[in-house]
Backbone as XML, in Angstrom:
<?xml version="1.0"?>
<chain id="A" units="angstrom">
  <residue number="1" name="UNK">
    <atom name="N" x="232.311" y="155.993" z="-49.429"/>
    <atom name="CA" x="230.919" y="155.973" z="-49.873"/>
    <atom name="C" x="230.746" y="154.906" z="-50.959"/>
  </residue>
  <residue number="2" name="UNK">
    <atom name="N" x="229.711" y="154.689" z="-51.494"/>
    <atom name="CA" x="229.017" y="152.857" z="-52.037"/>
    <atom name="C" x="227.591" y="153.754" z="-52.883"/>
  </residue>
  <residue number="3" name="UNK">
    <atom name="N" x="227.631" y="153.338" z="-53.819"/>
    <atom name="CA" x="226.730" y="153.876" z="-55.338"/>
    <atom name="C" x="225.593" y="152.740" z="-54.626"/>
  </residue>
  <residue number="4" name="UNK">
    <atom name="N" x="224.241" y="153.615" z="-54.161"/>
    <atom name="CA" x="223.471" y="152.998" z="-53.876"/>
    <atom name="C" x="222.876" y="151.500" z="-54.549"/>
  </residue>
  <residue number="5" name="UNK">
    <atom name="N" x="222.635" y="150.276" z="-54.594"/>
    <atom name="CA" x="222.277" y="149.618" z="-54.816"/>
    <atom name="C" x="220.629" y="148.753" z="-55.460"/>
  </residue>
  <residue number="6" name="UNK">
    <atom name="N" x="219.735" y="150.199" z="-54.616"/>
    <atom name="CA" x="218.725" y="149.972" z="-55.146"/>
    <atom name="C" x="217.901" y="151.046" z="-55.920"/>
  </residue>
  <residue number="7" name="UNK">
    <atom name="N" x="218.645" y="151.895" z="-56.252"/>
    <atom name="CA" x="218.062" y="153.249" z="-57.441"/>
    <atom name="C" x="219.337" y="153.517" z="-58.140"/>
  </residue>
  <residue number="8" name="UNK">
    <atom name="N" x="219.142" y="154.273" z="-59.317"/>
    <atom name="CA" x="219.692" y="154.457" z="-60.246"/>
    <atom name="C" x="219.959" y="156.635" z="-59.896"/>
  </residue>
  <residue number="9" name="UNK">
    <atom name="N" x="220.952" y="156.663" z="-59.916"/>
    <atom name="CA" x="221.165" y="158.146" z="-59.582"/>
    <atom name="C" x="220.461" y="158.747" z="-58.321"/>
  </residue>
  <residue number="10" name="UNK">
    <atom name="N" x="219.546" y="158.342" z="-57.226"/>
    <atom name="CA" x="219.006" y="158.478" z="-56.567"/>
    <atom name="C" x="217.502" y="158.529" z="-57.052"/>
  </residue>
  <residue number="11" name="UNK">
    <atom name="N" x="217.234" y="158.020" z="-58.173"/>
    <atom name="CA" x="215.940" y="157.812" z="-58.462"/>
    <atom name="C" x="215.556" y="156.121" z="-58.425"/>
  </residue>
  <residue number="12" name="UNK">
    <atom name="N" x="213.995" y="156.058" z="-57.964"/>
    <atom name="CA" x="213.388" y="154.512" z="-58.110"/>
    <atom name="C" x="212.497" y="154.646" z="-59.220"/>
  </residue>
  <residue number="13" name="UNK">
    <atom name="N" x="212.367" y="153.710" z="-60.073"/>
    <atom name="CA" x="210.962" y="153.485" z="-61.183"/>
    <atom name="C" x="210.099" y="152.741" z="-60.410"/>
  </residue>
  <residue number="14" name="UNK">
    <atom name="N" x="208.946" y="153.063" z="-60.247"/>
    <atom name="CA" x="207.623" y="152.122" z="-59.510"/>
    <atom name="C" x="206.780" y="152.412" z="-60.387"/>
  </residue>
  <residue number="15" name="UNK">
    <atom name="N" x="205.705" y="151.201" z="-60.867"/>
    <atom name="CA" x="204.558" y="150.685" z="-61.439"/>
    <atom name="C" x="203.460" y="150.685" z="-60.586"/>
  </residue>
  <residue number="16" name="UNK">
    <atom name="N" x="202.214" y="151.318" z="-61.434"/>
    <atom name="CA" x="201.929" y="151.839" z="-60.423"/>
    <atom name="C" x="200.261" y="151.231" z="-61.061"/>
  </residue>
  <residue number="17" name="UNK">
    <atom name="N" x="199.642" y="150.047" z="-60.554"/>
    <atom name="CA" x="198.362" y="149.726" z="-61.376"/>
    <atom name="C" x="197.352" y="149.922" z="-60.079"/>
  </residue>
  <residue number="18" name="UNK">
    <atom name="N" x="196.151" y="150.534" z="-60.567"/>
    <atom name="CA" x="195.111" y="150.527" z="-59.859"/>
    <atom name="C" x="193.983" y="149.614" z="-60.204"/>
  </residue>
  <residue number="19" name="UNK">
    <atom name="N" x="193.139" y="149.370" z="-59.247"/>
    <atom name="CA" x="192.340" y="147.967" z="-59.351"/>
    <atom name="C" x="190.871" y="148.726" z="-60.188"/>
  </residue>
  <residue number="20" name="UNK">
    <atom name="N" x="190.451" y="149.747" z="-60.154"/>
    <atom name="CA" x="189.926" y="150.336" z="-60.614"/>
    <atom name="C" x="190.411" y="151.390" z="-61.634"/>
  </residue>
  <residue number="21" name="UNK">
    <atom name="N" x="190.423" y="150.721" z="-63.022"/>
    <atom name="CA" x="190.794" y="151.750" z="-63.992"/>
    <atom name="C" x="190.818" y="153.194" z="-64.291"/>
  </residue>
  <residue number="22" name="UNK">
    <atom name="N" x="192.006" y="153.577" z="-63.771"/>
    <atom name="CA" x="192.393" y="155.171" z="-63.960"/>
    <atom name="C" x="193.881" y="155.554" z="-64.226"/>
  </residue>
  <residue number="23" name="UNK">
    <atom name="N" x="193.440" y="156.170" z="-65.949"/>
    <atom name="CA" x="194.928" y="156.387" z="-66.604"/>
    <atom name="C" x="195.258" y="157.725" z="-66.031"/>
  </residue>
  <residue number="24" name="UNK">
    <atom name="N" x="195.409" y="157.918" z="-65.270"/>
    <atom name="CA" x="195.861" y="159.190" z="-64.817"/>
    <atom name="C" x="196.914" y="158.503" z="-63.632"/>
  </residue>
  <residue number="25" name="UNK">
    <atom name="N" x="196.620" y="157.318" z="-63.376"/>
    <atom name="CA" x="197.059" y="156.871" z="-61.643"/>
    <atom name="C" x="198.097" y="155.970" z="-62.927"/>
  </residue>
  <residue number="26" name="UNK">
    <atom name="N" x="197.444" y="155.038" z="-63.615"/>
    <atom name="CA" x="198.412" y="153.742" z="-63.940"/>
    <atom name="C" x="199.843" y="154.084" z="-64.820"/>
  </residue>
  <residue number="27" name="UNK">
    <atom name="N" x="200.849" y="153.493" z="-64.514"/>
    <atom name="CA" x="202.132" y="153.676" z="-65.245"/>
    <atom name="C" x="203.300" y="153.640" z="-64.317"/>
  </residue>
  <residue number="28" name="UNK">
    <atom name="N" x="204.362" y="154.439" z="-65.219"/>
    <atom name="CA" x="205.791" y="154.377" z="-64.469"/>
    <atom name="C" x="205.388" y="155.642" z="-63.607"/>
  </residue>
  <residue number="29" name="UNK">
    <atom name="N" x="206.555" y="155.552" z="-62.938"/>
    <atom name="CA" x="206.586" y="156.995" z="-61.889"/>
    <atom name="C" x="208.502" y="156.718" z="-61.697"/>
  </residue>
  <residue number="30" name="UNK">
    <atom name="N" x="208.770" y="158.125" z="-61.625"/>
    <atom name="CA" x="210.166" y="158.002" z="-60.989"/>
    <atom name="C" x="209.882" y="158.583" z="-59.774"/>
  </residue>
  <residue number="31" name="UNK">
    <atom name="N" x="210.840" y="157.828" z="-58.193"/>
    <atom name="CA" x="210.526" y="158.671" z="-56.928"/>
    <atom name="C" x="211.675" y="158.931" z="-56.217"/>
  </residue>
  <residue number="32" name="UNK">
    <atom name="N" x="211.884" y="159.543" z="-55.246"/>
    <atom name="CA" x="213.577" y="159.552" z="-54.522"/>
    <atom name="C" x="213.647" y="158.145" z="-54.021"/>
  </residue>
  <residue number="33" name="UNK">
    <atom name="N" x="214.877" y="157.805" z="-53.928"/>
    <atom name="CA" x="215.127" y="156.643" z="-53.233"/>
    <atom name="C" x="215.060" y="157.006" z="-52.008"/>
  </residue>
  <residue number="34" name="UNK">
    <atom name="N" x="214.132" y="155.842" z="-50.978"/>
    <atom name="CA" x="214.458" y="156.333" z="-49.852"/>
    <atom name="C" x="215.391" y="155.391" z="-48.954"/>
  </residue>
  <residue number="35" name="UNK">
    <atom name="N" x="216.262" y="154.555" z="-49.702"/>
    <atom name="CA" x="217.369" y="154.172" z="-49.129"/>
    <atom name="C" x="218.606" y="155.164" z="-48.860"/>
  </residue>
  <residue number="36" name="UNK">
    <atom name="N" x="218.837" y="156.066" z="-49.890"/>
    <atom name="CA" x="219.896" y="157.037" z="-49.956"/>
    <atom name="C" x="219.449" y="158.591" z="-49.787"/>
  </residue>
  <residue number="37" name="UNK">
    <atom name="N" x="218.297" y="158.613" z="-49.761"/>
    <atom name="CA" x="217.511" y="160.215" z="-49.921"/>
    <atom name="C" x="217.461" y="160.779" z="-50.900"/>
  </residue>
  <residue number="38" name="UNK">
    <atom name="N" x="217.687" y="160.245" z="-52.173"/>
    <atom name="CA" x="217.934" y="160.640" z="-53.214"/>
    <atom name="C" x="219.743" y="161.213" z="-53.732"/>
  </residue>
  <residue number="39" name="UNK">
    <atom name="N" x="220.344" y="160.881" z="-52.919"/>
    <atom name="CA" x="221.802" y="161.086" z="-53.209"/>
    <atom name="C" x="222.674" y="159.917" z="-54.234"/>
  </residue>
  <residue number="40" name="UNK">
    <atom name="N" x="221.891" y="158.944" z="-54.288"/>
    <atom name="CA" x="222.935" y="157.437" z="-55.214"/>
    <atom name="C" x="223.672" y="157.564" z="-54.226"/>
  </residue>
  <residue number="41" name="UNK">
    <atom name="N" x="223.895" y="158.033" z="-52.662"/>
    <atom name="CA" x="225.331" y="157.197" z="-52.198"/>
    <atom name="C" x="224.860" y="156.746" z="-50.992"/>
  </residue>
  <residue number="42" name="UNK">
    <atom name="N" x="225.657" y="155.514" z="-50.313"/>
    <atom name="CA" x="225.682" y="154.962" z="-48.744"/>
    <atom name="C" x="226.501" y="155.124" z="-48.197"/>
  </residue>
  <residue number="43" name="UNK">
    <atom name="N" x="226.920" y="155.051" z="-46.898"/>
    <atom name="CA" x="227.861" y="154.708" z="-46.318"/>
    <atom name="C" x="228.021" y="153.085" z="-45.797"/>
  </residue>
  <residue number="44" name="UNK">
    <atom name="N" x="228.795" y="152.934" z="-45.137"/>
    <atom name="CA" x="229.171" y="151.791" z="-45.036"/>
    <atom name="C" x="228.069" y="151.163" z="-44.174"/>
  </residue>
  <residue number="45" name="UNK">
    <atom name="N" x="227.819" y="151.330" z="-42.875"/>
    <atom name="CA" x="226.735" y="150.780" z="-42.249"/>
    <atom name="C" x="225.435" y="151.181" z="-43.075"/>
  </residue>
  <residue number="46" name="UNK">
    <atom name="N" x="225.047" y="152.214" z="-43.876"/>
    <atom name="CA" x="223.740" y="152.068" z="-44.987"/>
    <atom name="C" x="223.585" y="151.006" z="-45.487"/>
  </residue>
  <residue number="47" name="UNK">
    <atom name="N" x="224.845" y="150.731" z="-46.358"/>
    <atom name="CA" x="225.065" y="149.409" z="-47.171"/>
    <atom name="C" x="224.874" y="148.137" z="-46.652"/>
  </residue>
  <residue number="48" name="UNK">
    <atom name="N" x="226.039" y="148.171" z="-45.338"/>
    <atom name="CA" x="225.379" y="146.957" z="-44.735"/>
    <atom name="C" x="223.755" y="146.061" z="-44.225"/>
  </residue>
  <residue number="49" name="UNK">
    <atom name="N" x="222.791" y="147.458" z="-43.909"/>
    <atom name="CA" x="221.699" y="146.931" z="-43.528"/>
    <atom name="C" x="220.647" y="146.249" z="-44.622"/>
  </residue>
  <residue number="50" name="UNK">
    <atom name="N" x="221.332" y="147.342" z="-45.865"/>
    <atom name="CA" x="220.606" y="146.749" z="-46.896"/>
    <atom name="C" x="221.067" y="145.326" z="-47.247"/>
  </residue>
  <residue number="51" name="UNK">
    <atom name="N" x="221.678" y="144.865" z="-47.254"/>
    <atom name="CA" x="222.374" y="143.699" z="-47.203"/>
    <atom name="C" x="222.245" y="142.423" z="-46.723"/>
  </residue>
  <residue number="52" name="UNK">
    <atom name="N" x="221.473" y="143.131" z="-44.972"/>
    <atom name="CA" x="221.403" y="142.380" z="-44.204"/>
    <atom name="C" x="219.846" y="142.377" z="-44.498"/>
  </residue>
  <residue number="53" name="UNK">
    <atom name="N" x="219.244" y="143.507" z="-45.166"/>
    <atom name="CA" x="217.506" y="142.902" z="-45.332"/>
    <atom name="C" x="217.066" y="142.089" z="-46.599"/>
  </residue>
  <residue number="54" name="UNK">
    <atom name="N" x="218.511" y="142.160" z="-47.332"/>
    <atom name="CA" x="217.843" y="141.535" z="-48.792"/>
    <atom name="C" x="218.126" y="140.151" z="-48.369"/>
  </residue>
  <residue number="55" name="UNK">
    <atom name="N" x="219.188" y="139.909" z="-47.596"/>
    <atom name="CA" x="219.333" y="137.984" z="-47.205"/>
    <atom name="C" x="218.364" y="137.655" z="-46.133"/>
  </residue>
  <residue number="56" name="UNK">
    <atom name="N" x="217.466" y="138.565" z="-45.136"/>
    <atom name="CA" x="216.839" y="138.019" z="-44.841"/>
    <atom name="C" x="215.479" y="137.190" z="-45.442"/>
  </residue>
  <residue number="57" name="UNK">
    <atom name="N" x="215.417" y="137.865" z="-46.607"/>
    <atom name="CA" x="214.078" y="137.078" z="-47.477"/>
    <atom name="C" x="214.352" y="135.811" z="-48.266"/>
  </residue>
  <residue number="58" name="UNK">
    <atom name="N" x="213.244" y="135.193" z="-48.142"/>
    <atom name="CA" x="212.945" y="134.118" z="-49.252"/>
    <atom name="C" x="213.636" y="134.199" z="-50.256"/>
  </residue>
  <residue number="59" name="UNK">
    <atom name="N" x="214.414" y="133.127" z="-50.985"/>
    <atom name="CA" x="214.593" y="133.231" z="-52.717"/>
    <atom name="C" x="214.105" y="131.775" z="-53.281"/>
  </residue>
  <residue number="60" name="UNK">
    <atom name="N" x="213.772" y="130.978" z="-52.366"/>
    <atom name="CA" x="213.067" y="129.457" z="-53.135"/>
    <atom name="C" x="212.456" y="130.218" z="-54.017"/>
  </residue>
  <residue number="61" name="UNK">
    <atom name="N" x="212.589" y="128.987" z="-54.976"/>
    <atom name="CA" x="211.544" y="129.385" z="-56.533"/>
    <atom name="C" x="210.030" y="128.858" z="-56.392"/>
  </residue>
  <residue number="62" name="UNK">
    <atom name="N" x="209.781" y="127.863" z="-55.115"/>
    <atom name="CA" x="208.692" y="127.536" z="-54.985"/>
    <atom name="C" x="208.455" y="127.387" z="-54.013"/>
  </residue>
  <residue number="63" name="UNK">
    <atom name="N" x="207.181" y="127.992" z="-53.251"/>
    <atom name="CA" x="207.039" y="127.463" z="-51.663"/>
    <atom name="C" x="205.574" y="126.896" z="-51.806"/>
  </residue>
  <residue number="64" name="UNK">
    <atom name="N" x="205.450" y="126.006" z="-51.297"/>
    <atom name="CA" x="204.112" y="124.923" z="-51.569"/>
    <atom name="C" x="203.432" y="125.392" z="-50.127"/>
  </residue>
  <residue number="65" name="UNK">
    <atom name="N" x="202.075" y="124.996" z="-50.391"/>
    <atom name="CA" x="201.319" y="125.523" z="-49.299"/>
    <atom name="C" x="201.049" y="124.543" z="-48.094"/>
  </residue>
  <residue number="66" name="UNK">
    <atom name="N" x="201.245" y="125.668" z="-47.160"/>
    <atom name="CA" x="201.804" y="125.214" z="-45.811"/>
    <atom name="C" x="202.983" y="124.651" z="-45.405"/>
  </residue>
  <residue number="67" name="UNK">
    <atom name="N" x="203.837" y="125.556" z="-45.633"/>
    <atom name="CA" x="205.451" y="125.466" z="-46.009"/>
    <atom name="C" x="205.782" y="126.471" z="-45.283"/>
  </residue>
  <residue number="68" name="UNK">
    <atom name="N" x="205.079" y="126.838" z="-44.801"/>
    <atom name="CA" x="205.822" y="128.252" z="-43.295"/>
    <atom name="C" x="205.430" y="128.327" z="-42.203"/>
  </residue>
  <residue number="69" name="UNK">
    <atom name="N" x="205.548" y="129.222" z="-41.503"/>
    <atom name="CA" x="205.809" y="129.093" z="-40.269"/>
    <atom name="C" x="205.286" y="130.244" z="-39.774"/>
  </residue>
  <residue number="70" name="UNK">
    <atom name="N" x="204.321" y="130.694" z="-38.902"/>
    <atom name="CA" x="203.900" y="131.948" z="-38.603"/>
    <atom name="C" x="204.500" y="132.766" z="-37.169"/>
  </residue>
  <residue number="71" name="UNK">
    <atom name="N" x="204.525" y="134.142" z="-36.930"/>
    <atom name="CA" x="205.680" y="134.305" z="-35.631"/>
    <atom name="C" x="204.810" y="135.602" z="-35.474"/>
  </residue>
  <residue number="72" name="UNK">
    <atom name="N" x="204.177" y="135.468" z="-34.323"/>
    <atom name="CA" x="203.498" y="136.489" z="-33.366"/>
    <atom name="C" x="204.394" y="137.854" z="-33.764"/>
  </residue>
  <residue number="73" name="UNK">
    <atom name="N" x="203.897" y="139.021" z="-33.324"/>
    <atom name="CA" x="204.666" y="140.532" z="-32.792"/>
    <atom name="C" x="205.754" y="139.876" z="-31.509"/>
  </residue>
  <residue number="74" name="UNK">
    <atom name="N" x="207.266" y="140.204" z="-31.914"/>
    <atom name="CA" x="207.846" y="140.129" z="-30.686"/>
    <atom name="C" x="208.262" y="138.773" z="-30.599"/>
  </residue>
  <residue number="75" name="UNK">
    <atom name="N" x="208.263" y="137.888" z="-31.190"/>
    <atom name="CA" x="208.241" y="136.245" z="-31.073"/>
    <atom name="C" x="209.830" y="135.653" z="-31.697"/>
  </residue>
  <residue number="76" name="UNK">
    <atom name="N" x="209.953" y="137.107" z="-32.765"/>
    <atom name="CA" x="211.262" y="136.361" z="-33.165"/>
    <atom name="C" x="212.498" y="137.893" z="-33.180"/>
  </residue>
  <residue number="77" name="UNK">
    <atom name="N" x="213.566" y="137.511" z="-32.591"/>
    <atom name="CA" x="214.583" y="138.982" z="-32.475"/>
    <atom name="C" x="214.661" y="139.487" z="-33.607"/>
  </residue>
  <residue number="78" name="UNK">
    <atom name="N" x="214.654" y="138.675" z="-35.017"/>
    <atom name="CA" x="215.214" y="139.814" z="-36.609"/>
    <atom name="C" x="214.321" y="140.677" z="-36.403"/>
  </residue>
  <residue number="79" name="UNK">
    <atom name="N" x="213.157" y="139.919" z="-36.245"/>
    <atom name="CA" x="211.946" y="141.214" z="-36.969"/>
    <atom name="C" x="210.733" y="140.728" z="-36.063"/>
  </residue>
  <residue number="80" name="UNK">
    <atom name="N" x="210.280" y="141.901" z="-35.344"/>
    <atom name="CA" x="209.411" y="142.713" z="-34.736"/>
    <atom name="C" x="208.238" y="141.881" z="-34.995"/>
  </residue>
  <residue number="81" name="UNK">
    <atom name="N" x="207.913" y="142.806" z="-36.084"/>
    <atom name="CA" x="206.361" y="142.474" z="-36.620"/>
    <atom name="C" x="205.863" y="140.897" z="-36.719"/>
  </residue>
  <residue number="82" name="UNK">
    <atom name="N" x="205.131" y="140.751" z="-36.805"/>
    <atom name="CA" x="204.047" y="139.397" z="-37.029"/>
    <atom name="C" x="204.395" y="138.920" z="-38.652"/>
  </residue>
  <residue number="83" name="UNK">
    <atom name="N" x="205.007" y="137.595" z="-38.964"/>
    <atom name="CA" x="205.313" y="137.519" z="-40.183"/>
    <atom name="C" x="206.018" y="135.759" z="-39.990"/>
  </residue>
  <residue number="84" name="UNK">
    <atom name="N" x="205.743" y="135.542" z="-41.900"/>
    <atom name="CA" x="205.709" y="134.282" z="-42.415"/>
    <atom name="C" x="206.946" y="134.056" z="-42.533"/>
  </residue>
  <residue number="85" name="UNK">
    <atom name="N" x="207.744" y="132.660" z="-41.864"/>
    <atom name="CA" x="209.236" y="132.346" z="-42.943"/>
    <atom name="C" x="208.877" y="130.779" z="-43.079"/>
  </residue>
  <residue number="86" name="UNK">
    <atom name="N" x="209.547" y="130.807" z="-44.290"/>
    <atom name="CA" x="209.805" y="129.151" z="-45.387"/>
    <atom name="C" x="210.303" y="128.362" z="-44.366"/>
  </residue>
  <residue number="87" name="UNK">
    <atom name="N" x="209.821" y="126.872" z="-44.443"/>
    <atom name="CA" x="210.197" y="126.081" z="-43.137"/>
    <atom name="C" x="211.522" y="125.559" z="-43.503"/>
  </residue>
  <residue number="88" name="UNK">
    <atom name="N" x="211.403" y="125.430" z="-45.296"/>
    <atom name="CA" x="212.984" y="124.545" z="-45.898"/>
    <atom name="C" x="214.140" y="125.641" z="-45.272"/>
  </residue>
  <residue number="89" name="UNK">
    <atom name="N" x="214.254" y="126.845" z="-45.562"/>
    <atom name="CA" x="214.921" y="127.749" z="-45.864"/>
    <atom name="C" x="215.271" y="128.659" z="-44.895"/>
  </residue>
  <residue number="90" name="UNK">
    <atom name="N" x="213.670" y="128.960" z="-43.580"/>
    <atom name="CA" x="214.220" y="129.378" z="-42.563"/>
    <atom name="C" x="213.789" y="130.763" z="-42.623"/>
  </residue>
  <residue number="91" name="UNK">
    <atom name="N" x="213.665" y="131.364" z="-43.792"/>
    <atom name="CA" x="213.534" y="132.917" z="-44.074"/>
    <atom name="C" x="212.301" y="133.450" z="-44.478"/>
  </residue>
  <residue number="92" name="UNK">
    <atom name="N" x="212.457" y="134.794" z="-44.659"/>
    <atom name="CA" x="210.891" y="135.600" z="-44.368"/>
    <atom name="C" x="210.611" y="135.824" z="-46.044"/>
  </residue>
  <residue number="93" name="UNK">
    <atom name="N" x="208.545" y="135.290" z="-45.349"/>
    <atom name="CA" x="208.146" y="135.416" z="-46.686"/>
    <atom name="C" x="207.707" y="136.230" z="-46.852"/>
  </residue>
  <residue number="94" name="UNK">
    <atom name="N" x="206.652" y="136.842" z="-45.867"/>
    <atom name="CA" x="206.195" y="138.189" z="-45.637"/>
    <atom name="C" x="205.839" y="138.769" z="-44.122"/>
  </residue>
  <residue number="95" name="UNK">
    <atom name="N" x="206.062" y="139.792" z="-44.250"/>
    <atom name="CA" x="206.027" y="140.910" z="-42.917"/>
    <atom name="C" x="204.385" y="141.118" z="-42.737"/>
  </residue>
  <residue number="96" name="UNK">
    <atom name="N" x="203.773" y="140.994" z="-41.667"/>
    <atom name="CA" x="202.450" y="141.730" z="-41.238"/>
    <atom name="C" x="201.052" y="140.979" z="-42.406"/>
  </residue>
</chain>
């Protein structure tokens, strides 16, 4: 087993701002991770996928406009959905 990678004990902190001011909604929140279910642990193929979704994204520090590439539903084998990748780099900027 592998100490989850993206929560802390099986908890996530998310920020949470609404576009319409309400202190009841805005702030931290702690939630289960739903990479691990709230356990802090993976197994080995867990780990791996996460792995395999954090290198699929973007990390340029700058992508200038019209610098990607758009891909129908179904158009490309990683990923399904309809979504942007960087033309330098190859990788996804955003999903849907």
């Amino acid at each position: 087993m592998h100490t989850c990678p993206k929560c802390t004990n099986g908890k996530i902190e998310v920020t949470m701002h609404c576009i319409t001011p309400n202190p009841e909604m805005d702030g931290k929140s702690l939630i289960t991770c739903v990479h691990c279910e709230g356990s802090g642990k993976l197994d080995d193929e867990q780990l791996e996928e996460i792995i395999a979704e954090e290198e699929m994204w973007c990390k340029c520090p700058e992508v200038k406009d019209h610098h990607w590439d758009f891909y129908e539903d179904g158009d490309n084998s990683e990923v399904y959905k309809h979504h942007y990748r960087h033309r330098l780099c190859g990788k996804v900027l955003q999903i849907g």
